[in-house]
C-alpha positions, 0 to 999 in steps of 0.5 A: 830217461835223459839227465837233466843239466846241473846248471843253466848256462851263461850265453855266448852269442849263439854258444853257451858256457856253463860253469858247474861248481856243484849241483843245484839240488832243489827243495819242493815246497808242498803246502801244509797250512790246512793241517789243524796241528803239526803231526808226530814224526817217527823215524826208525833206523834198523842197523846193518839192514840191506834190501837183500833182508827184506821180504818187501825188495828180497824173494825167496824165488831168489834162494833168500831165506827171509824172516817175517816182519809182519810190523814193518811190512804194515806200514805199506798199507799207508805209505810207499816202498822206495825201490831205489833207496841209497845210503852209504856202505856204513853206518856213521856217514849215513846217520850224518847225512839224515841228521844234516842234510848234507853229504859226507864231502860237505861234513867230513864223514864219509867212514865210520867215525872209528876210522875218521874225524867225529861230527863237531857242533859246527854242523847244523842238525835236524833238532836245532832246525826244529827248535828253529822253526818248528817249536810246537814238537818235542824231540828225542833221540833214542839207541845207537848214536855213532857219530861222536863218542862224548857221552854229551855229544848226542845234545851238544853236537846232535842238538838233541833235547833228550837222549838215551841209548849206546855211543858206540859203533856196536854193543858188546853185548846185547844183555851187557852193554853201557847205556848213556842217558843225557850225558850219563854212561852207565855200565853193565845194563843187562836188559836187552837192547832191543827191547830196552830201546823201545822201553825208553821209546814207548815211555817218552812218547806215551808222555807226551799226550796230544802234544806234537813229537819227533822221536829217531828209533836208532836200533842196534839190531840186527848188527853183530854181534849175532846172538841167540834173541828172547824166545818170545820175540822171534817165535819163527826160530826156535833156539835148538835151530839157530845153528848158523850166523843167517838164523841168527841174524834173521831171529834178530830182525824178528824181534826188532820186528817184535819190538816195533810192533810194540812201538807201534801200539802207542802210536797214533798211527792216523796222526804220525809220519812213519819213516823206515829205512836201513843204514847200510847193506848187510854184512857179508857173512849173512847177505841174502843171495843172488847179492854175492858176498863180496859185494856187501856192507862196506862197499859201494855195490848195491849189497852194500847201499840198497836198503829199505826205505819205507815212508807211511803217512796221511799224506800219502796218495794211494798208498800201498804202493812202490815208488822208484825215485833215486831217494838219497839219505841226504833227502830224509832232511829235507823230507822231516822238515816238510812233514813238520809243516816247515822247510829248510828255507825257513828252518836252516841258516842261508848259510848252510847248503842242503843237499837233500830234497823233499820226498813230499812230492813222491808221497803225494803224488805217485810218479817217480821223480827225475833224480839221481843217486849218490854215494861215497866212501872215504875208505879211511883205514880197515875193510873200507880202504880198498873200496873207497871211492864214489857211486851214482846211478840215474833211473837205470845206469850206475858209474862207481869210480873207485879212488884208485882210477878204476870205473865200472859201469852196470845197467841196474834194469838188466843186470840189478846185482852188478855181475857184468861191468858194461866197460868191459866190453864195447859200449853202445851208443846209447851206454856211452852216452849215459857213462859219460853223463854220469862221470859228468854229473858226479864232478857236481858232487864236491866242495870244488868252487870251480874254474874262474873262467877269465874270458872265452872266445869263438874264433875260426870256427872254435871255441875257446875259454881261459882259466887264471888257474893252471890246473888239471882242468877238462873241457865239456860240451852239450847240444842242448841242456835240457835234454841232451847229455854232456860228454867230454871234448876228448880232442880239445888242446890246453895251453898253459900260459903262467897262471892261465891255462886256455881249453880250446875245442877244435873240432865243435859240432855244426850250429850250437854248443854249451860248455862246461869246465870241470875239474 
C-alpha cells in the first residue's frame, strides 16, 4: 500500500508546488440520526498494559505466559480487535491524547507530567465537547488521572463533571493509597484500588437509570507496585505461587479482569460502546517474550507502544473480528464524539485543530483503512531521556528518528518485534522508497507553519523556488501525488541571498514533478 500525499498541490504550469506545514488529518462523518437515544460510552483504561500481555495479540506458542481475561476477551464477540493500536511509551502523553484529541507537540505533553509541564485549561477536552454539543449524557471520570496534580484539576482542566480516584502517576499502595473525590484528597483508603475503582464506577452508572452516560474507567492496575491481589479475584494464581514479578503482575490483570467483568454486569451492553485499550507498553521486568526487555514501556519500540485496542459496539459489522488500521490514541477523540451522534465540527472550537479521525469507519465497515501511525517521546529527564525522539509506520514499514539523528527503519510484516534495522544494511528499492516517504511524512507531524515561498520558477530545464527565510530548509519532489512517494532533491543547491534562501532542483525527472519544502 503506497502513502497517500499530506496535501493537494498548488499548480505551476505543468509543475507543481506543494507546500506541507502539517498533515490534513480528516474527520468521517457516519450518520447517527436513525438512533432512537444517544447510546452509553464506556471507556476503560488498563495501565502499563502492552500487546505483549494479551491473549488476544500474544501466544503462548511465543513462550508468553498469559493470564486469562475471559471479561475483556467478550468484548470481541461484539466488537474489533485493532491490530495496529499505537499510544506513547508512557502514561500522561497518552491519556492527553484520548482527552484532547491532539498529539503531544500541539499540548505539550509528551513525557509523564512528572518530568514536564501539566495539562492547563487552555486545552479543550472531550468533557467541555460533551456539554458542548452532546447534552443529553452524563459523564464522569473515574481512577488514575495523571495529567496535573491539583486535587481540583480532573474538573477545571479535564472538564469533568464528577471524579474520583488517584492524581498521581502510581499508588503507593494498593490497600493504602489517597484517594481525591471532587476536589477532595483523602488519605489512607485501605480499600483495594482496583475494586474501589469499579465500586465508585458501578454506583454511578447504576444511578443513572435510562438516561445516556459516558464514563472513563482509568485503572491503576497492572501498573507497580507489583503486589500479591485478593485471592477471590485471581483464582488461576494461588498465593504460595506468586514467587516472581510475571506471576504478580499477571494475577493483577486477572482481577482488573475480575473487576471488569463486575463492571460489566450493570451495563447495558445492547445500548453501550465499550472501548478498551492499554496506555502504554509493559514494563521491562514483566514484557512477554519474543518482545525483548530492552525494548519495553519508555520506548519507542513496539514493546513499548503496541497495545490493546478493543471497540464493542451495536454499531459495529460483523463483529468478532480483527481490523489492522494504524489506529492512534489521538482517533479515540474523534471516535466518542461520533459514537455520541456528534462530531468534532460541531462540538470543538474552529479553533482547535484535531488531529484524531473517526474510527467509525472501521466499525462499520470491515476494510482496514489507509492511515498512518505516529508517536513521540520528548524524553525530558529519567529513562525516558536517552530514548526520546519520534516514530511512524504505515500498513508495513516503521521510521523511528531518535532526537540525537540517529534513524532506524524495520519492515513490521517480516520482522514485527524490530530485531533487524533494515539501515543497516543496503535497502531495496521498494524499502528506500517507503524510508523516505515516511521521513517525508513525519515533517507533517509538527506546530511548524512552513516556509513562505515568495516565488518559484522553471528555467532551463530547472526548477527553482525562494523562501524569505534563510533557514535549514530541504527540497522534495514527487511524480504524482496520488500514488507516488515523495523523496528528497538530494542533489538540489541552496543559495542564500540575505533574508531569502532559493532551492533549485538541477537535475528534475523528464515531464512533471511536485515540490514540497520542508523544514
Amino acid at each position: 500500500m503506497k502513502p497517500q500525499a499530506p496535501v493537494l498541490p498548488r499548480r505551476i504550469g505543468v509543475w507543481s508546488l506543494a507546500l506541507l506545514s502539517m498533515l490534513a488529518l480528516g474527520i468521517s462523518s457516519f450518520n447517527f440520526s436513525a438512533q432512537a437515544s444517544p447510546k452509553n460510552i464506556l471507556l476503560i483504561i488498563a495501565d502499563d498494559y502492552g500487546a505483549d500481555s494479551s491473549s488476544l495479540y500474544n501466544s503462548t506458542n511465543n513462550g508468553a505466559s498469559l493470564p486469562p481475561t475471559p471479561n475483556i476477551v467478550s468484548l470481541v464477540s461484539s466488537g474489533v480487535v485493532f491490530s495496529r493500536a499505537v499510544s506513547y511509551p508512557v502514561c500522561s502523553p497518552t491519556r492527553s491524547c484520548l482527552l484532547t484529541g491532539q498529539y503531544g507537540f500541539r499540548t505539550g505533553i509528551g513525557d509523564v507530567i512528572d518530568n514536564g509541564p501539566s495539562l492547563t485549561a487552555s486545552v479543550w477536552t472531550l468533557p467541555r465537547s460533551f456539554t458542548n454539543a452532546a447534552p443529553a449524557y452524563a459523564f464522569a471520570q473515574f481512577g488514575k488521572w495523571h495529567l496535573n496534580l491539583n486535587a481540583n484539576s480532573p474538573r477545571n482542566v479535564g472538564g469533568w463533571t464528577n471524579f474520583a480516584g488517584s492524581l498521581a502517576g502510581a499508588i503507593a499502595n494498593y490497600t493504602n493509597w489517597s484517594k481525591t473525590i471532587n476536589g477532595t484528597t483523602t488519605a489512607g483508603n485501605t480499600n483495594y484500588a482496583t475494586t474501589d475503582l469499579v465500586n465508585d464506577a458501578t454506583n454511578w452508572i447504576s444511578a443513572r437509570g435510562t438516561n445516556a452516560w459516558f464514563a472513563w474507567i482509568a485503572f491503576n492496575a497492572p501498573h507497580t507496585p507489583l503486589h500479591f491481589p485478593p485471592q477471590n479475584l485471581c483464582p488461576s494464581y494461588p498465593l504460595s505461587t506468586l514467587t516472581n514479578s510475571v506471576r504478580q503482575f499477571n494475577a493483577m490483570i486477572e482481577a482488573m479482569d475480575t473487576e471488569i467483568g463486575r463492571l460489566l454486569s450493570v451495563v447495558d451492553r445492547a445500548n453501550t460502546h465499550i472501548i478498551f485499550l492499554g496506555d502504554n507498553g509493559s514494563i521491562n521486568s514483566v514484557i512477554q517474550p519474543p518482545y525483548p526487555a530492552s525494548r519495553s514501556k519508555n520506548t519507542l519500540y513496539e514493546g513499548g507502544t503496541h497495545v490493546p485496542l478493543i471497540i464493542s459496539s451495536p454499531l459495529v459489522a460483523s463483529p468478532n473480528r480483527t481490523n489492522a488500521t494504524p489506529a492512534n490514541m489521538v482517533d479515540i477523540f474523534p471516535t466518542i464524539l461520533e459514537l455520541a451522534g456528534t462530531s468534532v465540527a460541531a462540538a470543538v472550537p474552529a479553533t482547535n485543530k484535531i488531529d484524531g479521525q473517526s474510527l467509525v469507519p472501521a466499525l462499520t465497515g470491515t476494510n482496514a483503512l489507509a492511515r498512518y501511525g505516529y508517536t513521540e517521546q520528548f524524553g525530558t529527564s529519567g529513562p525516558t531521556a536517552a530514548n526520546a525522539g519520534r516514530a511512524i509506520f504505515d500498513s508495513r514499514y516503521k521510521l523511528i528518528a531518535f532526537s540525537t539523528g540517529v534513524n532506524e527503519f524495520y519492515d513490521l510484516q517480516n520482522d514485527p518485534y524490530e530485531s533487524t534495522n533494515l539501515l543497516a544494511g543496503t535497502l531495496t528499492t521498494e524499502q528506500s522508497n517507503y524510508y523516505n516517504s515516511l521521513k517525508f511524512r513525519l515533517y507533517g507531524y509538527s506546530t511548524n507553519t512552513g516556509a513562505f515561498i515568495a516565488s518559484s520558477a522553471w528555467t532551463n530545464n530547472q526548477f527553482s523556488c525562494t523562501l524569505t527565510q534563510a533557514a535549514s530548509y530541504t527540497l522534495w519532489r514527487c511524480d504524482d501525488v496520488t500514488t507516488a512517494f515523495w523523496s528528497q532533491v538530494t542533489t538540489a543547491v541552496a543559495t542564500t541571498n540575505g533574508s531569502s534562501v532559493t532551492l533549485k532542483d538541477v537535475s528534475p525527472p523528464a515531464g512533471r514533478a511536485f515540490y514540497s519544502v520542508v523544514k
